[in-house]
C-alpha positions as CSV (number, residue, x, y, z in Angstrom):
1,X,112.7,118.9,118.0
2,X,113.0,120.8,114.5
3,X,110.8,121.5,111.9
4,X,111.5,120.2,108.4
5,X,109.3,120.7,104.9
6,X,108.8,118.4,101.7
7,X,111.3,120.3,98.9
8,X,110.3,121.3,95.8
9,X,112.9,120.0,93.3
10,X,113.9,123.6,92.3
11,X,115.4,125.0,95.1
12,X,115.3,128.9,93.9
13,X,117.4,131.4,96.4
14,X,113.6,132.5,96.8
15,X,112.1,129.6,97.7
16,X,115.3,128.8,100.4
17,X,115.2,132.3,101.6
18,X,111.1,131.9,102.5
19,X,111.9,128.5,104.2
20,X,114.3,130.2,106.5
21,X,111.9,133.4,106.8
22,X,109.0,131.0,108.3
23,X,111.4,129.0,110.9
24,X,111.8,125.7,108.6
25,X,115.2,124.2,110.1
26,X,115.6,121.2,107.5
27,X,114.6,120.1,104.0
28,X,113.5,117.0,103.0
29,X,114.0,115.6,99.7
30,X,110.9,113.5,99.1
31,X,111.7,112.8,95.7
32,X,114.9,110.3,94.4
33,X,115.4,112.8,91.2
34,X,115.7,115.8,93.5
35,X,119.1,114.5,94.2
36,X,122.1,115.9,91.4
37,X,122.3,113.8,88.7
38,X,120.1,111.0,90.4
39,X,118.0,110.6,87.0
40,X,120.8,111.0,84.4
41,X,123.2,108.4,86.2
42,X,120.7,106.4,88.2
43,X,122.5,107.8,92.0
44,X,123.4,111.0,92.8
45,X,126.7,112.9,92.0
46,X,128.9,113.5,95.4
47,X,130.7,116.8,94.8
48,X,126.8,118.5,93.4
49,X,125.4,117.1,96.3
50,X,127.8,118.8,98.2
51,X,127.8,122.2,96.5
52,X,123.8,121.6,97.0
53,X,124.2,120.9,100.9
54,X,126.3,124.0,101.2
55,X,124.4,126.4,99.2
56,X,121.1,125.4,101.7
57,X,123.5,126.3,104.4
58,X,123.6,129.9,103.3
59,X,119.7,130.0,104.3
60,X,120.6,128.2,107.7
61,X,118.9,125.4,106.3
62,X,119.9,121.8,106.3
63,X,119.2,118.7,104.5
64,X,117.4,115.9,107.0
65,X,116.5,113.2,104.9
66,X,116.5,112.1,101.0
67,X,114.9,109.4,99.4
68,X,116.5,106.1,97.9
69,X,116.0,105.4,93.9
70,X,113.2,103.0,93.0
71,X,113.7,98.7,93.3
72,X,110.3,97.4,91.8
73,X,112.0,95.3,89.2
74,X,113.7,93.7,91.9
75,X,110.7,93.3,94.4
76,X,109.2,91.3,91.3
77,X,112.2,89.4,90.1
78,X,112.5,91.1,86.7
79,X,115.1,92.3,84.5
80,X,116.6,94.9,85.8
81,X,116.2,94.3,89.4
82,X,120.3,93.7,90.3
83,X,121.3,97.3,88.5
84,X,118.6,98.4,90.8
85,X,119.4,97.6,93.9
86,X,123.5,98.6,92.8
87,X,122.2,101.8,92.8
88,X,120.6,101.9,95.6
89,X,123.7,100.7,97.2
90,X,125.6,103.6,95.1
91,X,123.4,106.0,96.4
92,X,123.9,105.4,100.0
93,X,127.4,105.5,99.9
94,X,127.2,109.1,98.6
95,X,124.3,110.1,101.2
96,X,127.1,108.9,103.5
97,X,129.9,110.6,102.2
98,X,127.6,113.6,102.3
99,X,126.6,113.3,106.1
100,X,123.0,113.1,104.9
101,X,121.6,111.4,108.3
102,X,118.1,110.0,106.6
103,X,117.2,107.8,103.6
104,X,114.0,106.8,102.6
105,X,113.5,103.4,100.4
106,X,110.8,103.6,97.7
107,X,109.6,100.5,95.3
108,X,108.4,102.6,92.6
109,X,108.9,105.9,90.6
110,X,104.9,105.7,89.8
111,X,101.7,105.3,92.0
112,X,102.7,106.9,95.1
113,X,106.1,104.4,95.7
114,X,104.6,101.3,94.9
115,X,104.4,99.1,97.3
116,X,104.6,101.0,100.3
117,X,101.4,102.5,99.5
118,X,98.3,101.4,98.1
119,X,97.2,102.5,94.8
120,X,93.8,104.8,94.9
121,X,92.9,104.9,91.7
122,X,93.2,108.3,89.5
123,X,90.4,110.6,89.9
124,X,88.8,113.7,87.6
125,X,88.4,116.6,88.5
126,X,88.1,117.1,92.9
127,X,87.4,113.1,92.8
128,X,88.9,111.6,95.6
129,X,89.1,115.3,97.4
130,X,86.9,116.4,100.1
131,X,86.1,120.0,100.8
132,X,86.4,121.6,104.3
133,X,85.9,124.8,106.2
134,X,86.2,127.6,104.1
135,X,86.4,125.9,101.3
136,X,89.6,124.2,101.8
137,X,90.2,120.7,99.9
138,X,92.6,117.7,100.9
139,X,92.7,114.0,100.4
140,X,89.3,112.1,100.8
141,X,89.8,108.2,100.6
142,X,86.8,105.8,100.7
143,X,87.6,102.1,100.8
144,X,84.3,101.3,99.4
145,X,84.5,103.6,96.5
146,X,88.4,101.9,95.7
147,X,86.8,98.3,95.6
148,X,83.8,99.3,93.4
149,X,86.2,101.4,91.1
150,X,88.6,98.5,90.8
151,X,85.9,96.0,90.5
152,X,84.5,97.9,87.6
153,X,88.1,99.1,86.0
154,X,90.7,96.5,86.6
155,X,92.8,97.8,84.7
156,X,93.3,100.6,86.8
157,X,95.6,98.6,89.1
158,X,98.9,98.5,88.3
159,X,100.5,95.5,86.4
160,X,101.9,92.9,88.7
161,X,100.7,95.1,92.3
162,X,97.5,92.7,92.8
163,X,99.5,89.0,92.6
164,X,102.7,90.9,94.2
165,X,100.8,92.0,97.5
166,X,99.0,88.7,97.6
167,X,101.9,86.5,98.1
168,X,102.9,87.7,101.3
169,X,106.2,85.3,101.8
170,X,107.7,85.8,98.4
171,X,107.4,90.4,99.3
172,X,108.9,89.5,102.2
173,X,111.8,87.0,101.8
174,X,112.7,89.7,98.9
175,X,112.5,92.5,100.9
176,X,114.5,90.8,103.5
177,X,117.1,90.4,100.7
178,X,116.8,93.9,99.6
179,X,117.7,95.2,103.2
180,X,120.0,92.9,104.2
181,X,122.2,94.4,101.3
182,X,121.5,98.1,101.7
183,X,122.0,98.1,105.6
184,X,125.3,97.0,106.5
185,X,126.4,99.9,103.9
186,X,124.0,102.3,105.9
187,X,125.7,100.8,109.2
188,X,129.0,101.6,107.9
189,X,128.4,105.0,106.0
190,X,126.2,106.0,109.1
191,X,123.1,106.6,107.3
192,X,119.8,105.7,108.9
193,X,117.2,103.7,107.0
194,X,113.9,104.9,107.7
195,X,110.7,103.0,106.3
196,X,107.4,104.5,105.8
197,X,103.8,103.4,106.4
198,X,101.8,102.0,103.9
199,X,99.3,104.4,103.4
200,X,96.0,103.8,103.0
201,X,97.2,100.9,105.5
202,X,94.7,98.1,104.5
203,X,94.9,94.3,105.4
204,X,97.1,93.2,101.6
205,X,99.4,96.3,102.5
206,X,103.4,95.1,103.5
207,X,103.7,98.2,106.0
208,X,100.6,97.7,108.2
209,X,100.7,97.9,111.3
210,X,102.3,94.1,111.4
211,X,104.9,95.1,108.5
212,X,106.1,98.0,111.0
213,X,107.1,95.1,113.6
214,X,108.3,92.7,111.1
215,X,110.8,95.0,109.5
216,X,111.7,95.9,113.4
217,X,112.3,92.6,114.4
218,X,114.0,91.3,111.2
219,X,116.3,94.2,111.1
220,X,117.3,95.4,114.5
221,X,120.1,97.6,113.3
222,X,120.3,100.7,115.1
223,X,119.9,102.2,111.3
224,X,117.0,100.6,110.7
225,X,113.8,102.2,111.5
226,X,110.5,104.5,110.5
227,X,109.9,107.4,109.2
228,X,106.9,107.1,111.2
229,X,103.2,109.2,109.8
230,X,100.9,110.0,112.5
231,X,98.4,110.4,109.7
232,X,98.9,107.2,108.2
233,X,98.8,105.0,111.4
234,X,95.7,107.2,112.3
235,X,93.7,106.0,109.4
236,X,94.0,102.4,110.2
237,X,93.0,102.6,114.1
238,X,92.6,106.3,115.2
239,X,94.4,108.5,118.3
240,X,94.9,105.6,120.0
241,X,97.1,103.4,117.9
242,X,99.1,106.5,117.5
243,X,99.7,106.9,120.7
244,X,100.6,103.0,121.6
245,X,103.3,103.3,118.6
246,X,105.2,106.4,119.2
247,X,105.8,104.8,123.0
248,X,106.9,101.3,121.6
249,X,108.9,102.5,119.1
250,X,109.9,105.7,120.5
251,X,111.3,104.1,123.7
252,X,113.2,101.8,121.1
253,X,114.8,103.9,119.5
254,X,113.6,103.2,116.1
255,X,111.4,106.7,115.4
256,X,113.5,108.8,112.9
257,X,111.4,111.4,111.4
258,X,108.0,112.2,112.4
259,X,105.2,113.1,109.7
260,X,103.1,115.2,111.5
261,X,99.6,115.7,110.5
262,X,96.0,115.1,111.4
263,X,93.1,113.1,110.0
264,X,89.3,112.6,110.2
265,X,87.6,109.5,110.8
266,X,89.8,105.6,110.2
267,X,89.5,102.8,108.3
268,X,88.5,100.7,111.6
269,X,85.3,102.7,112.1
270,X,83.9,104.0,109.0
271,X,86.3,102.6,106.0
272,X,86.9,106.2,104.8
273,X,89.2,109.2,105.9
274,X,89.8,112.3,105.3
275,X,93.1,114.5,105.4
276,X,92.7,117.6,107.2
277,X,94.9,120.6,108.9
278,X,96.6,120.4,111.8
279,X,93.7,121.6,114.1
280,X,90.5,120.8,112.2
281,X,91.0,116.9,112.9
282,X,90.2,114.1,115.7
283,X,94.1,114.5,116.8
284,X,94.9,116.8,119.3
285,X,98.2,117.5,118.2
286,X,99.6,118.7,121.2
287,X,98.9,115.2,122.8
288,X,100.9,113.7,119.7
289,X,103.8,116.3,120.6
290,X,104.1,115.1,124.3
291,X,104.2,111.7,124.1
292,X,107.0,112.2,121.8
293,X,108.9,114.8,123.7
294,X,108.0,111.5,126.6
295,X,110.1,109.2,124.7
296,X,113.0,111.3,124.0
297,X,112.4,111.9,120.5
298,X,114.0,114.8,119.3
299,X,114.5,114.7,115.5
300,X,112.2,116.3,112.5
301,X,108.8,117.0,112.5
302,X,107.1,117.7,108.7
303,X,104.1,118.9,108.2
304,X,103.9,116.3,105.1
305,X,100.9,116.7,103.3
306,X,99.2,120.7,102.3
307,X,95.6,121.4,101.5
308,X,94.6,123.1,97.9
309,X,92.7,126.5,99.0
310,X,91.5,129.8,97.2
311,X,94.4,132.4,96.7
312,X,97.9,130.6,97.5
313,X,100.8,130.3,95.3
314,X,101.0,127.1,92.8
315,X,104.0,125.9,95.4
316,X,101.7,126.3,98.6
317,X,103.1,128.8,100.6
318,X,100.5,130.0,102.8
319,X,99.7,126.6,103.3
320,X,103.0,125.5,104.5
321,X,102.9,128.7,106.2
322,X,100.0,127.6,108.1
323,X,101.5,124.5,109.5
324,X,105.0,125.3,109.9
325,X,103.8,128.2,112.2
326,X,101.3,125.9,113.9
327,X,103.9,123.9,114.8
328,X,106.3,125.9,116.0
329,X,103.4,127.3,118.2
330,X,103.1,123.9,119.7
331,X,107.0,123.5,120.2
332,X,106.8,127.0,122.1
333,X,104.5,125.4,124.3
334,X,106.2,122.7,125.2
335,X,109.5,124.6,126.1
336,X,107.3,126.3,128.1
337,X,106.6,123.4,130.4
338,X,107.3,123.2,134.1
């Protein structure tokens, strides 16, 4: 297994140069606009991306996965939706042509890649953070506070999210549409399509833990798959969940990137969790870490999601630090197996 990190969108030779310093191995591009000319043209320019790819080569770095430009229009049938989803198609003819491996879809350039997650409303100030040892702060989500929030502020949800989620067959039959255009071109270019959870999973979420095995079963395309967040399958049902999935879908095949971080508390027992650092949470990571070195998984592992504390830089490089070295503690251990 490798280690890759969420990029910023300016890759500076200093920034590439402390990646490699720290033992990162990959990059991932979490945002569609981080790839050249993505937001001038609407896909990403092949011979930049290439001059891009080669220039993080110098570090010893690679690129592991990008992300795929935003279809909302089309998920709700409006104008706009078929130049959409062209570029979409655009764009992963290029990752191909690039030998990028990973593409992520998104249905939104706002609220967190609308629908795929759920929309916590904006908060002031720490709001929605929760403070932990030593002072550190990371994301806090109560379910209870989102309902009485959006039950006083409607207006806070999104135009179109609310009647969107809540018709169930018309999301899917166009997201079955949707991927049964962009996956025979990720068959042929030999780029893999991997989904991610919703997160905060909730019941009026597509990619609960029910969406993961519908998209599964509807697409069984070696190129379809997950990106699969232990965090985010943590929150709905805790350790155990986590542990059930990466053994189904790891033995399938279908695990392509691994978000790896931890979490306190789920929405099953108390209707709240928080975000936490690798070794402050209800995970032991290290069990996480077997049960996919079990299965044979041996792709990227990313650290995802960094806490806010006292002192580091505004790109959070102690923070990364922190992980990416925790991490590559655990992978020590394993190679250190009988």
């Amino acid at each position: 297994m490798k280690i890759s990190v969420q990029a910023t969108v300016n890759l500076t030779d200093d920034y590439l140069g402390w990646l490699s310093a720290i033992g990162v191995d990959c990059i991932d591009l979490g945002s569609f606009e981080a790839l050249p000319k993505a937001k001038e043209q609407g896909y990403p320019d092949l011979n930049d991306l290439l001059r891009l790819k080669r220039r993080i080569r110098l570090f010893g770095l690679d690129i592991n996965r990008t992300t795929l430009p935003p279809v909302d229009k089309f998920m709700m049938d409006k104008p706009g939706g078929e130049e959409q989803i062209a570029y979409a198609e655009k764009t992963l003819k290029v990752l191909g042509e690039a030998h990028i491996p990973i593409a992520r879809p998104t249905f939104a350039s706002i609220s967190i890649s609308w629908p795929e997650a759920h929309v916590e409303p904006p908060s002031t100030g720490k709001g929605l953070c929760e403070m932990h040892r030593g002072g550190y702060s990371m994301r806090h989500t109560d379910m209870r506070l989102m309902r009485k929030q959006l039950a006083e502020q409607p207006e806070r949800m999104p135009e179109g999210l609310s009647s969107m989620l809540s018709l169930s067959d018309e999301f899917w039959s166009r997201f079955k549409e949707y991927y049964g255009r962009i996956i025979p071109i990720a068959e042929e270019y030999g780029v893999r399509i991997a989904m991610h959870p919703s997160d905060a999973p909730l019941p009026d979420t597509p990619f609960n833990g029910l969406g993961l095995h519908r998209i599964i079963d509807f697409f069984p395309s070696k190129y379809s798959g997950l990106l699969y967040c232990v965090g985010t399958r943590h929150e709905e049902g805790g350790t155990q969940i986590v542990l059930d999935e990466i053994n189904y879908y790891g033995r399938k095949g279908k695990i392509f990137l691994v978000h790896f971080r931890n979490m306190r508390g789920s929405l099953a027992t108390t209707e709240a969790f928080d975000e936490v650092l690798l070794d402050d949470g209800d995970m032991n990571m290290f069990q996480i870490l077997l049960a996919l070195h079990k299965v044979g998984y041996d792709g990227c592992l990313n650290p995802d999601h960094m806490p806010q504390w006292e002192g580091d830089t505004p790109d959070q490089r102690q923070a990364w630090s922190y992980s990416v070295g925790y991490i590559k503690a655990l992978l020590a251990a394993l190679a250190a197996l009988p």
